[in-house]
Backbone as a printed PyTorch tensor [residue, N CA C, xyz], in Angstrom:
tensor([[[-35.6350,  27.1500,  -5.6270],
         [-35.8570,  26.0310,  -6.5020],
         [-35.9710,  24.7660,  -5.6500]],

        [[-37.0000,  24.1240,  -5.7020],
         [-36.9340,  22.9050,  -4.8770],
         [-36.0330,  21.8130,  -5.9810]],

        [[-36.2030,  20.9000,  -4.4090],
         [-35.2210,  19.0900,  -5.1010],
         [-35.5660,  18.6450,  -6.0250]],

        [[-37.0330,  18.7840,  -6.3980],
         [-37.3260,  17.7230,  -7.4670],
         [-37.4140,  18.6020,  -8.9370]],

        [[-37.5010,  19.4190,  -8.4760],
         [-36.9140,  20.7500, -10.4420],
         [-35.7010,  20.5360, -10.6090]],

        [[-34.9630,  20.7910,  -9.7900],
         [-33.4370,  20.7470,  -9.8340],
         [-33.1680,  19.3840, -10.3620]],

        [[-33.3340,  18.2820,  -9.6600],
         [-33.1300,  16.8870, -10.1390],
         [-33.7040,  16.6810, -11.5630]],

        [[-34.7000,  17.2450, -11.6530],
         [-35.1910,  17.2380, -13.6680],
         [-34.7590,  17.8320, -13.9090]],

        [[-34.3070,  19.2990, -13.7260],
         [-33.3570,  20.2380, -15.0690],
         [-31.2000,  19.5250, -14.5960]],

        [[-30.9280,  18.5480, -14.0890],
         [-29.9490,  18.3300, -13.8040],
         [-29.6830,  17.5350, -14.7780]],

        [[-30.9530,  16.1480, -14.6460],
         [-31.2090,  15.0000, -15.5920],
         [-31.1430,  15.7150, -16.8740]],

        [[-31.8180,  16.1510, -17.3570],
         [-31.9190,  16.9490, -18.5280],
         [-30.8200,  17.4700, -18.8780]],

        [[-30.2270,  18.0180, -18.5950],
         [-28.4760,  18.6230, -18.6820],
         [-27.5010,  17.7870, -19.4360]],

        [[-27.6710,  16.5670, -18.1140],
         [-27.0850,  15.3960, -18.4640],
         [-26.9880,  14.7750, -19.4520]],

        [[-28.3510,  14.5800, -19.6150],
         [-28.9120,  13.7370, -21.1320],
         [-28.5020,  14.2930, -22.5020]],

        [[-28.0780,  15.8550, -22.4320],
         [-27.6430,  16.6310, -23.5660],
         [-26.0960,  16.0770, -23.8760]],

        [[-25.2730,  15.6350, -22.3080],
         [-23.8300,  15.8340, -22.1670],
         [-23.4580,  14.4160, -23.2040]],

        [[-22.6100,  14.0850, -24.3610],
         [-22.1820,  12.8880, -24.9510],
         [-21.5960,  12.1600, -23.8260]],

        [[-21.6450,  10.4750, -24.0110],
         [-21.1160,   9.8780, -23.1750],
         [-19.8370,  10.2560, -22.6230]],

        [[-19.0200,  10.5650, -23.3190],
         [-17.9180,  10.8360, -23.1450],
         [-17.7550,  11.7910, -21.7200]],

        [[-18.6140,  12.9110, -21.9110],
         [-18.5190,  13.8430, -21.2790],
         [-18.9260,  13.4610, -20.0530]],

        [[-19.9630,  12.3460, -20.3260],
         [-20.7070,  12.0180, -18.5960],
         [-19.3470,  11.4800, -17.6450]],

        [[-18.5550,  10.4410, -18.6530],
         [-17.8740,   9.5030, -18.1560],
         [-16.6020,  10.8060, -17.3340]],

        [[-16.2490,  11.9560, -18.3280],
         [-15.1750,  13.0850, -17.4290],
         [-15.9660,  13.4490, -16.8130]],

        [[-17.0660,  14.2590, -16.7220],
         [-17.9320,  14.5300, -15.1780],
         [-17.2760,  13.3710, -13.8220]],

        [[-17.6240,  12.1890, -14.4990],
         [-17.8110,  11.2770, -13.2680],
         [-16.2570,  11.4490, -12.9770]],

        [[-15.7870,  11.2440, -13.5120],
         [-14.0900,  10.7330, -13.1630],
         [-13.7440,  12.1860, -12.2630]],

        [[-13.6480,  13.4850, -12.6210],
         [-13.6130,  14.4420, -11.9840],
         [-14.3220,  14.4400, -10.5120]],

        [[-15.7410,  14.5490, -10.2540],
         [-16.6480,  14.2970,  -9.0760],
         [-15.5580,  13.2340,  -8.5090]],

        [[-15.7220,  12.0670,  -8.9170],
         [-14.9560,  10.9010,  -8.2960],
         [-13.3790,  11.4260,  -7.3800]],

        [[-12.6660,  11.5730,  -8.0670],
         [-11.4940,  12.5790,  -7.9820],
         [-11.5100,  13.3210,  -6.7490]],

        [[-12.8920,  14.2430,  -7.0950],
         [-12.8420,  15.3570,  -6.1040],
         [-13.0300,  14.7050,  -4.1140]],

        [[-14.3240,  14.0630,  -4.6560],
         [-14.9030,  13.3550,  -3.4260],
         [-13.6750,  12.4250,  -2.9420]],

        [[-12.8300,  11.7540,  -3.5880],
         [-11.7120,  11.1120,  -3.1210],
         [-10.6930,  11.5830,  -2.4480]],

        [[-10.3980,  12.9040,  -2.7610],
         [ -9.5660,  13.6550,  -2.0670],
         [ -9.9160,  14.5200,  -0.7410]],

        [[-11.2750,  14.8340,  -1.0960],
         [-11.9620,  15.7710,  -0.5090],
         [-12.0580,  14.8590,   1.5310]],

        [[-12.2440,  14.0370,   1.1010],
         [-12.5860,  12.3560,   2.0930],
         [-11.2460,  11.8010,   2.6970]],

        [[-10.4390,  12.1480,   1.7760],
         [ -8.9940,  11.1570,   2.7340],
         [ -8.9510,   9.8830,   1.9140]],

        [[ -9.7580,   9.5390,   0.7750],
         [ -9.3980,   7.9500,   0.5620],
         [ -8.3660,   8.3830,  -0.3230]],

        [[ -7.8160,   7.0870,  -0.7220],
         [ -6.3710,   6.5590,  -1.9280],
         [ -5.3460,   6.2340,  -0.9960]],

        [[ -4.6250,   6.9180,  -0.9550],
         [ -2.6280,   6.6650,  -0.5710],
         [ -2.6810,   8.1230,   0.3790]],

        [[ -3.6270,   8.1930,   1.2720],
         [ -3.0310,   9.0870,   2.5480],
         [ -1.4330,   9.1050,   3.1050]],

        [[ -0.8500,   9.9280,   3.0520],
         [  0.6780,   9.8200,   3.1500],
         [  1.8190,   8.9560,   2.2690]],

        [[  0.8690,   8.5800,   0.8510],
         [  1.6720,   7.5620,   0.4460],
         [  2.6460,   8.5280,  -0.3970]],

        [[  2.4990,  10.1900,  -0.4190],
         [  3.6870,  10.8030,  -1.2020],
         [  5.1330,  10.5490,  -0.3730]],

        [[  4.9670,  10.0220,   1.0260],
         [  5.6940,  10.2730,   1.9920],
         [  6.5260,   8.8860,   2.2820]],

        [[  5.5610,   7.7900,   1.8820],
         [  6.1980,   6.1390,   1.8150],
         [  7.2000,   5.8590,   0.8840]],

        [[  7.5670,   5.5000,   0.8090],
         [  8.8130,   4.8720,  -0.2650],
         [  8.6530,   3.9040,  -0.9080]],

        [[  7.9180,   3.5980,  -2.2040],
         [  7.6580,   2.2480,  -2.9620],
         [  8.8160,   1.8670,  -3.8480]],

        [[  8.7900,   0.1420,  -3.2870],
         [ 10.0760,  -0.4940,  -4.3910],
         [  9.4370,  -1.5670,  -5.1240]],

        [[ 10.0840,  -1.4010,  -6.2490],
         [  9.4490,  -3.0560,  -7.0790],
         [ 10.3160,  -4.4830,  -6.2830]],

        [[  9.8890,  -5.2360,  -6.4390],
         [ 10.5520,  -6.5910,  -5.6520],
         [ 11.7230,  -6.7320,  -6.5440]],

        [[ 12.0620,  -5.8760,  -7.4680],
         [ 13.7850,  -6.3700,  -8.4650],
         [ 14.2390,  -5.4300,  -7.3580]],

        [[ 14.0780,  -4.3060,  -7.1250],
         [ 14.4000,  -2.8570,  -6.5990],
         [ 14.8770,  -3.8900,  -5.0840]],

        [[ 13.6890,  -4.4480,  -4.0820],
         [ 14.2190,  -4.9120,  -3.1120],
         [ 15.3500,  -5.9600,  -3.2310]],

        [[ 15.0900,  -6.9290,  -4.7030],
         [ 16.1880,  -8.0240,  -4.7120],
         [ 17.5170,  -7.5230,  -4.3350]],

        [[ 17.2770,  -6.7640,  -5.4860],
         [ 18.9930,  -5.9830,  -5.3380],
         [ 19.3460,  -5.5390,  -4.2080]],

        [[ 18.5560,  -4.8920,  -3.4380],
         [ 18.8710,  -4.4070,  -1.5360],
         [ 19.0830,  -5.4530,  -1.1300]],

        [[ 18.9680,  -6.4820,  -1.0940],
         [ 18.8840,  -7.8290,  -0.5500],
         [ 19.8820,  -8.5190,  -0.9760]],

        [[ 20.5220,  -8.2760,  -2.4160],
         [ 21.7600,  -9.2460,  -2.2530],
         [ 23.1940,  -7.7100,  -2.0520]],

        [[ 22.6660,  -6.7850,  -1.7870],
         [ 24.0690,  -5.7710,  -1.3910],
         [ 24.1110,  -5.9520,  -0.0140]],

        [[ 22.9270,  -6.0580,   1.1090],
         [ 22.8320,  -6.1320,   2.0750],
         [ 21.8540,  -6.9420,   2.7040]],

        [[ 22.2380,  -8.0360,   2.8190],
         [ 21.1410,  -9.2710,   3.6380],
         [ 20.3900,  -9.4700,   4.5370]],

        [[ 20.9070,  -8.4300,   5.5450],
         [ 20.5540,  -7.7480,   7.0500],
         [ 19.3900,  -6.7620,   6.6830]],

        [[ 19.3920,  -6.6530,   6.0010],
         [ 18.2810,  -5.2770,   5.4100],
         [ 16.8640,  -5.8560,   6.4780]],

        [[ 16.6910,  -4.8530,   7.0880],
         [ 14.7800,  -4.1290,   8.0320],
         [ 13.7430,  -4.4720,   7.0200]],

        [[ 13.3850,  -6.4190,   6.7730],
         [ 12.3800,  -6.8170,   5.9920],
         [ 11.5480,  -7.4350,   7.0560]],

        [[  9.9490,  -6.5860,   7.1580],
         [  9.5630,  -6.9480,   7.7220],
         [  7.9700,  -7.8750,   6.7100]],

        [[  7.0280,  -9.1300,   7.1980],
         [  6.3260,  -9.6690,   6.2280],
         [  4.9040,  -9.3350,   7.4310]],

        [[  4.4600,  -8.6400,   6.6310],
         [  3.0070,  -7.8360,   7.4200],
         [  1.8790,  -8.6500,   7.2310]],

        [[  2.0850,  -9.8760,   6.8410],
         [  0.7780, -11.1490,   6.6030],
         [  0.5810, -11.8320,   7.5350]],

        [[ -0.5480, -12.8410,   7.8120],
         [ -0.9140, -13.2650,   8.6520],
         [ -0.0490, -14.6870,   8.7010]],

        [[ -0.3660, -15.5510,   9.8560],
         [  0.8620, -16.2870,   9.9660],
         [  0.6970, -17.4040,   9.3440]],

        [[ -0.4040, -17.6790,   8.7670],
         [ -1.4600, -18.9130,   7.8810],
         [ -0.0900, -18.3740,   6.3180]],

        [[ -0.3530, -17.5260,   6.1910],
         [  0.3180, -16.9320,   4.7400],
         [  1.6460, -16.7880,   4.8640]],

        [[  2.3020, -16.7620,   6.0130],
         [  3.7540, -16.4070,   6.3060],
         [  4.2720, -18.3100,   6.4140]],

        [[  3.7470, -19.0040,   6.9740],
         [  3.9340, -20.3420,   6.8750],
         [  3.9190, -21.1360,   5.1480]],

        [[  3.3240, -20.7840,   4.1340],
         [  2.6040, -21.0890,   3.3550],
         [  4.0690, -20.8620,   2.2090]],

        [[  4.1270, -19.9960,   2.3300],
         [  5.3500, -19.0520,   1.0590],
         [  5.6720, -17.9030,   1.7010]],

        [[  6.9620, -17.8680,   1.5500],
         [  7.3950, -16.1650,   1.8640],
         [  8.7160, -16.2300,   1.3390]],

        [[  9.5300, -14.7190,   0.7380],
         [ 10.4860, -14.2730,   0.8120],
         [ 11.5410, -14.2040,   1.7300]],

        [[ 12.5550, -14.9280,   0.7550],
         [ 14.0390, -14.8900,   1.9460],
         [ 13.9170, -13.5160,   2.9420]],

        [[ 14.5900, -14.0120,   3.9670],
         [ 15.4620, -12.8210,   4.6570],
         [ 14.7210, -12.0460,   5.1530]],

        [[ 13.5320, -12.6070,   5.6770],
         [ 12.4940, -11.8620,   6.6250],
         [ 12.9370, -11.5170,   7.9110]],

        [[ 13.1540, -10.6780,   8.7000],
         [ 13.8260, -10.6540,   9.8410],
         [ 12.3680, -10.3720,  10.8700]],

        [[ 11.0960, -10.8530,  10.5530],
         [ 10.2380, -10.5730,  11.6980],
         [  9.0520, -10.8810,  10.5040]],

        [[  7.5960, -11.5590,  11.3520],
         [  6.2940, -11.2430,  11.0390],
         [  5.3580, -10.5590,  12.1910]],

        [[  5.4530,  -9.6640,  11.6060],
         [  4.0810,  -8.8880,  12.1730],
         [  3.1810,  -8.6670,  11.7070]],

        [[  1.7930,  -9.2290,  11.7510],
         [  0.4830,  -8.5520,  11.2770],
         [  0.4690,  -7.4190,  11.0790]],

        [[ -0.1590,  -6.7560,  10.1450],
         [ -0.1180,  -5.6980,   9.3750],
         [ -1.3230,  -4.6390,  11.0370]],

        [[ -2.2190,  -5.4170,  11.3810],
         [ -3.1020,  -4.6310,  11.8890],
         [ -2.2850,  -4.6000,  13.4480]],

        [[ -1.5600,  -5.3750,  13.7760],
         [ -0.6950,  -4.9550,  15.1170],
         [  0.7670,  -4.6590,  14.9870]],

        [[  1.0900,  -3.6900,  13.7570],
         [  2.7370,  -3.3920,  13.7380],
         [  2.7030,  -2.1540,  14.5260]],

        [[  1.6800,  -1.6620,  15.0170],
         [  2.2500,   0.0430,  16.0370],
         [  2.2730,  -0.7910,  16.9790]],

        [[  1.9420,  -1.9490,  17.3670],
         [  1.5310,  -2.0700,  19.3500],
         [  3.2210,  -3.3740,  19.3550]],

        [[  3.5180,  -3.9380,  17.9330],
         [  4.6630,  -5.0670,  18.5740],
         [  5.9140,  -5.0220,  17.7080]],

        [[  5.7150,  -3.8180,  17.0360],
         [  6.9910,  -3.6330,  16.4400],
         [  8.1340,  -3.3880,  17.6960]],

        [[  9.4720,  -3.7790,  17.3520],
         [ 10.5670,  -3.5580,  18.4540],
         [ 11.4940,  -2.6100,  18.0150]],

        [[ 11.3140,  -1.9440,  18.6580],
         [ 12.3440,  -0.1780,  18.0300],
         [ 13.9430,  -0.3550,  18.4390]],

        [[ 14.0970,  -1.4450,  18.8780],
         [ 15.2930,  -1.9560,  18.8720],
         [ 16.0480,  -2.7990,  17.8650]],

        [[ 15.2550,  -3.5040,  17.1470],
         [ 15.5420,  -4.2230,  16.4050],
         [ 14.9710,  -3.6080,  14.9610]],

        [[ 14.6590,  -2.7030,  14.9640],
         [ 14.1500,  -1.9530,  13.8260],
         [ 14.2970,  -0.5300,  14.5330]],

        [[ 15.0790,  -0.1350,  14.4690],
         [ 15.1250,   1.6490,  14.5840],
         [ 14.0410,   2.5210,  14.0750]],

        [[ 13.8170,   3.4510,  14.4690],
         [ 12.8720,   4.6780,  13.8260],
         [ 14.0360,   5.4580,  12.7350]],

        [[ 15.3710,   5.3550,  12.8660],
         [ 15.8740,   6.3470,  11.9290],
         [ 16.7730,   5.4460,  10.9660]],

        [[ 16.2390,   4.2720,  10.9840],
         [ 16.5960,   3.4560,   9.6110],
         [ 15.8880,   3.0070,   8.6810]],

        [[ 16.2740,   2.4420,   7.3060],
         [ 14.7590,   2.3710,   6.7840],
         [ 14.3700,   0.4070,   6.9610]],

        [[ 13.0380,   0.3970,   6.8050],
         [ 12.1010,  -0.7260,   7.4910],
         [ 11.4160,  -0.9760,   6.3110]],

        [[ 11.6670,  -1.8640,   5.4630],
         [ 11.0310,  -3.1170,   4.0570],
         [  9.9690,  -3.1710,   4.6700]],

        [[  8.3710,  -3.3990,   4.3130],
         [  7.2670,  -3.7670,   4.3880],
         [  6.8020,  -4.7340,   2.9640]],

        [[  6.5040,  -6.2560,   2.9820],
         [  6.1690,  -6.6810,   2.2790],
         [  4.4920,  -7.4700,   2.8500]],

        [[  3.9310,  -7.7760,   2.2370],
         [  2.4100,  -8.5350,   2.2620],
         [  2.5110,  -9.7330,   0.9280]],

        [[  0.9010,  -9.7790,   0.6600],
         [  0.8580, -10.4840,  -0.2980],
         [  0.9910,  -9.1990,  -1.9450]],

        [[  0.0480,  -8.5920,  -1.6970],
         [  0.3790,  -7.6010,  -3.2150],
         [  0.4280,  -6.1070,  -2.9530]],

        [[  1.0890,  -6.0680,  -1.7980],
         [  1.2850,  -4.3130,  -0.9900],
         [  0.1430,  -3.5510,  -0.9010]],

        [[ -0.9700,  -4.2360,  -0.6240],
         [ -1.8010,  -3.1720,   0.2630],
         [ -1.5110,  -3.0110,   1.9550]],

        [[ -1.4820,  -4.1010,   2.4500],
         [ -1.4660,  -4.5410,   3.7790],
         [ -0.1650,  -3.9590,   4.1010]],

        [[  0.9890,  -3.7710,   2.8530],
         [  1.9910,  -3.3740,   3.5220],
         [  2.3080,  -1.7190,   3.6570]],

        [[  1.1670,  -1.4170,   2.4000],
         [  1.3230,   0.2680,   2.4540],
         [  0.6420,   0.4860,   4.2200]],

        [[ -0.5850,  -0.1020,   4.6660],
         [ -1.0150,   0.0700,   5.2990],
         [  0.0790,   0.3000,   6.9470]],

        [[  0.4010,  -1.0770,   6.5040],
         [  2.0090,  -0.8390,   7.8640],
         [  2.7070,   0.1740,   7.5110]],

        [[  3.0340,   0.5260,   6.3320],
         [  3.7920,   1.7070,   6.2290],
         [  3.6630,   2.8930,   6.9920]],

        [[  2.1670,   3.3630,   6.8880],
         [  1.5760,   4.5020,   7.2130],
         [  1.3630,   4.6310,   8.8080]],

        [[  1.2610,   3.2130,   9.0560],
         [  1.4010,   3.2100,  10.6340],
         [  2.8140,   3.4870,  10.8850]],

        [[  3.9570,   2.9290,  10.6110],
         [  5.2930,   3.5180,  11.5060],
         [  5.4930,   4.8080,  10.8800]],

        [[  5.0310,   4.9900,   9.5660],
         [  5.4420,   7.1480,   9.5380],
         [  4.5620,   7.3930,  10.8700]],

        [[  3.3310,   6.9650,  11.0680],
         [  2.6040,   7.5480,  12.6810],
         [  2.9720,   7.4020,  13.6240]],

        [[  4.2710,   6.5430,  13.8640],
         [  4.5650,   6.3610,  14.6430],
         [  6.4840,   7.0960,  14.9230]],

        [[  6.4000,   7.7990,  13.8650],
         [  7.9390,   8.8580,  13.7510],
         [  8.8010,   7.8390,  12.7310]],

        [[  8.6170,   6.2350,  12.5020],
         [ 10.0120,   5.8440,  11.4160],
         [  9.9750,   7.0670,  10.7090]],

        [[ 11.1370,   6.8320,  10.1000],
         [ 11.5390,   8.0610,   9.0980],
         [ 11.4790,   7.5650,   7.6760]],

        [[ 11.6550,   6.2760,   7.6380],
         [ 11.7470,   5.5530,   6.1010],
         [ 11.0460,   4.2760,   6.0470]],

        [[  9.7040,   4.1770,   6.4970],
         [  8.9920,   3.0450,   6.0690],
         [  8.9910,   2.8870,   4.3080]],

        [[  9.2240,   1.4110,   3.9390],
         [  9.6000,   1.2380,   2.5610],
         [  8.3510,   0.0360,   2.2950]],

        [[  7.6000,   0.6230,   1.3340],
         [  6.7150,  -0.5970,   0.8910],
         [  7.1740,  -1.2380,  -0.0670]],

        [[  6.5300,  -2.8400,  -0.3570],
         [  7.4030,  -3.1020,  -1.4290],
         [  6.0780,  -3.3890,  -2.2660]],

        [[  6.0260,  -3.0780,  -3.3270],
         [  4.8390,  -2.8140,  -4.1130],
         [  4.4570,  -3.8880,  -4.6880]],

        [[  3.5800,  -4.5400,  -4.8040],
         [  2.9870,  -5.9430,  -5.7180],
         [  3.6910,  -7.1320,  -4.4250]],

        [[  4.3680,  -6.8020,  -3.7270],
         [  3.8200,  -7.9540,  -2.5680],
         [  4.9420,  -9.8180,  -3.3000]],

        [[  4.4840, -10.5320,  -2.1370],
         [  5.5540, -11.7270,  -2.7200],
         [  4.5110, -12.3670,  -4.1590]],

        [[  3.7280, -11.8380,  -4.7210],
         [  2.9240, -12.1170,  -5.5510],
         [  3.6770, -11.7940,  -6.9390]],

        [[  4.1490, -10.3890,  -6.7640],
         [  4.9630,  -9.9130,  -7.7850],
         [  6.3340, -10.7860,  -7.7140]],

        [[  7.0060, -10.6620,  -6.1330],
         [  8.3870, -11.6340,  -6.4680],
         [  8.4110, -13.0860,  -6.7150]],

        [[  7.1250, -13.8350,  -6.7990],
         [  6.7290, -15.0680,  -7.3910],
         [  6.7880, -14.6690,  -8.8630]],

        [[  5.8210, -13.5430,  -9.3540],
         [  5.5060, -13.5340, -10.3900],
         [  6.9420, -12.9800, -11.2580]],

        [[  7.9340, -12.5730, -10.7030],
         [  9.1990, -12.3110, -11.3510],
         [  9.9840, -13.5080, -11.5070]],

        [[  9.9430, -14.4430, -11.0790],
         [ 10.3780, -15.4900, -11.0730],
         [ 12.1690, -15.5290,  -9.6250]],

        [[ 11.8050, -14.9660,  -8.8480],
         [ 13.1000, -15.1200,  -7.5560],
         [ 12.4540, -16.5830,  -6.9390]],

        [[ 13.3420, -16.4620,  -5.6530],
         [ 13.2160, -17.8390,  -5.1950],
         [ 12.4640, -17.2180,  -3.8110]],

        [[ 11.3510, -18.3620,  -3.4980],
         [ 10.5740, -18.2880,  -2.3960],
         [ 11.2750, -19.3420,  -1.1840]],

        [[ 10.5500, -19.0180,  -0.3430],
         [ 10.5460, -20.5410,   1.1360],
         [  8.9990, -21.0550,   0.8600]],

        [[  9.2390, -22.1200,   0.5210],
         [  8.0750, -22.7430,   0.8480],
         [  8.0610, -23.6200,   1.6720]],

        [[  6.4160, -24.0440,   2.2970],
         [  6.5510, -25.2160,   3.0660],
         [  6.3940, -26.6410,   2.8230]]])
């Protein structure tokens, strides 16, 4: 069967299927090719996500808590969350993280602006052996948007 029969009896198929059905086709294909590829949350069964109440509370049992702010330093100057104990860019936390001051077998807070940047650090120290990289999910966007207290400048 050549490409261009196939592509008309495919179309045709299609055109029978109710919207509905096109729209689960797609979502399925989508799905498949997503997984199939590596995109979404590669290792994110393996990260540890907290809501920013989830970190508050770590934060007022233990103040010292491994919070690291994975934004750039334009954004870390601007607003940030108490009790940051380090900024590191999200795209250089394998090459300047300090395994002294952050252990591999303790767990390590990752915050950004709305936790992409910080899942992203996450996935770098699981590559790099931490044992408990912790993202914090929705970023100081969410702990603005909860109403806690920021640093501003």
């Amino acid at each position: 069967m050549d490409h261009h029969r196939f592509s008309n009896q495919l179309t045709a198929s299609l055109g029978k299927l109710p919207t509905r059905g096109i729209l689960v086709l797609t979502v399925m294909i989508l799905t498949f090719l997503g997984s199939f590829f590596g995109c979404g949350n590669q290792d994110g069964s393996r990260i540890k996500q907290v809501t920013v109440t989830q970190l508050r509370a770590e934060l007022e049992r233990d103040s010292t808590l491994a919070l690291i702010d994975v934004r750039t330093p334009e954004e870390y100057n601007q607003i940030r969350v108490p009790h940051i104990k380090a900024r590191i860019d999200y795209a250089a936390i394998a090459a300047r993280i300090d395994t002294t001051q952050f252990p591999k077998d303790r767990p390590v807070y990752l915050i950004c602006r709305t936790g992409r940047r910080s899942l992203i650090a996450a996935k770098e120290l699981l590559d790099l052996g931490y044992q408990s990289p912790i993202n914090v999910a929705g970023g100081t966007v969410a702990w603005d948007q909860a109403g806690y207290p920021l640093i501003k400048r």
